[in-house]
C-alpha positions in Angstrom: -21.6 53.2 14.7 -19.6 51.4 17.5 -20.5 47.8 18.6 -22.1 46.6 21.3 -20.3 45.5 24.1 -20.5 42.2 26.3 -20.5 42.9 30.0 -16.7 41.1 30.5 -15.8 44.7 27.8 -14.9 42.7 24.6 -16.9 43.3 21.7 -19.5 41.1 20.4 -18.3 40.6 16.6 -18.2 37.4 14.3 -14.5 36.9 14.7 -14.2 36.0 18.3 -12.8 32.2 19.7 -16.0 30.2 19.1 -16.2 31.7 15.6 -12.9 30.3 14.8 -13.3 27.0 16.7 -16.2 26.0 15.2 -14.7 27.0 11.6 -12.2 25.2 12.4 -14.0 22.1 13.5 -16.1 22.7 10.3 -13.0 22.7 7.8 -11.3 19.6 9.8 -14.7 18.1 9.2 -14.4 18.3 5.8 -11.0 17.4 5.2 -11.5 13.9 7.1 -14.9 13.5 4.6 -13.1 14.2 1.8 -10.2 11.7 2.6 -12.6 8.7 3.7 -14.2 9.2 0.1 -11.1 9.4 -1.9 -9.7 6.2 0.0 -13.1 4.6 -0.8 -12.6 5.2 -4.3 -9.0 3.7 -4.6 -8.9 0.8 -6.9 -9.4 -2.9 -5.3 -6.9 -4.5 -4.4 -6.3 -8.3 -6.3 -7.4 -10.8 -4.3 -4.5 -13.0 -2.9 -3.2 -15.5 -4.6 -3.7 -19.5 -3.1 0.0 -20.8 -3.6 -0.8 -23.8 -3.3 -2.4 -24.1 -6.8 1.0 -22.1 -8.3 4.2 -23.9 -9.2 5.6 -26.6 -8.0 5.1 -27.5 -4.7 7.5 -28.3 -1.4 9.1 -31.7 -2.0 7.4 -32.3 -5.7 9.4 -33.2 -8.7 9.8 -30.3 -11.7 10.6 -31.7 -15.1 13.8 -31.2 -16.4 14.7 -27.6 -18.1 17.2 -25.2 -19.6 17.7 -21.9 -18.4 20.8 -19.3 -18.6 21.8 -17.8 -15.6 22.9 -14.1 -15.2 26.4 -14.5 -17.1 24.7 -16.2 -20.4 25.0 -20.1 -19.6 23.1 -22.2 -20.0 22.1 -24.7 -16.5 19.6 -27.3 -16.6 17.9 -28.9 -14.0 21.0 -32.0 -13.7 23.8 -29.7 -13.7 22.7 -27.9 -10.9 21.5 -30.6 -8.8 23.8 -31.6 -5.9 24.0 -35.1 -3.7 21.3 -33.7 -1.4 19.3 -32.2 -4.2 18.3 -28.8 -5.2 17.0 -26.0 -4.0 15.0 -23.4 -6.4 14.0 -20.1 -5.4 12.1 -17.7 -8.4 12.9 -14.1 -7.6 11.4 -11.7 -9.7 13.8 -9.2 -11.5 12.9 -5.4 -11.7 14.5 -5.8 -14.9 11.8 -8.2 -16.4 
């Protein structure tokens, strides 16, 4: 048995252009679902923190400490400090 054909001479089966758009469209649909809900379902992320409740703060005094640096000696807070003062910057290590 032959299928019937449209008056333009193509055939009128279930795998023409608008079949495939509209699969198409259908599987894109379901994709971009599928990725909104797995991004709704990531975990939280921690709130900020306020730094102005951590640490010491811009111009405030730090009480005096004892620390060794990377080669093993030991600093504290006097020997480091210069004629203008000190700077201190806390980096955290990936070796932690």
């Amino acid at each position: 048995m032959t299928q019937p054909t449209r008056s333009n001479g193509l055939r009128a089966n279930s795998s023409g252009p608008t079949r495939w758009s509209a699969a198409l469209a259908l599987s894109l649909l379901i994709l971009i679902s599928a990725s909104a809900s797995l991004a709704g379902a990531a975990e939280p992320q921690a709130p900020i923190p306020d730094v102005e409740s951590l640490g010491p703060q811009v111009g405030a005094h730090v009480p005096d400490f004892t620390l060794t640096d990377h080669q093993g000696r030991s600093r504290t807070l006097m020997s480091l400090m210069g004629p203008k003062g000190l700077m201190l910057v806390f980096i955290r290590s990936a070796d932690w």
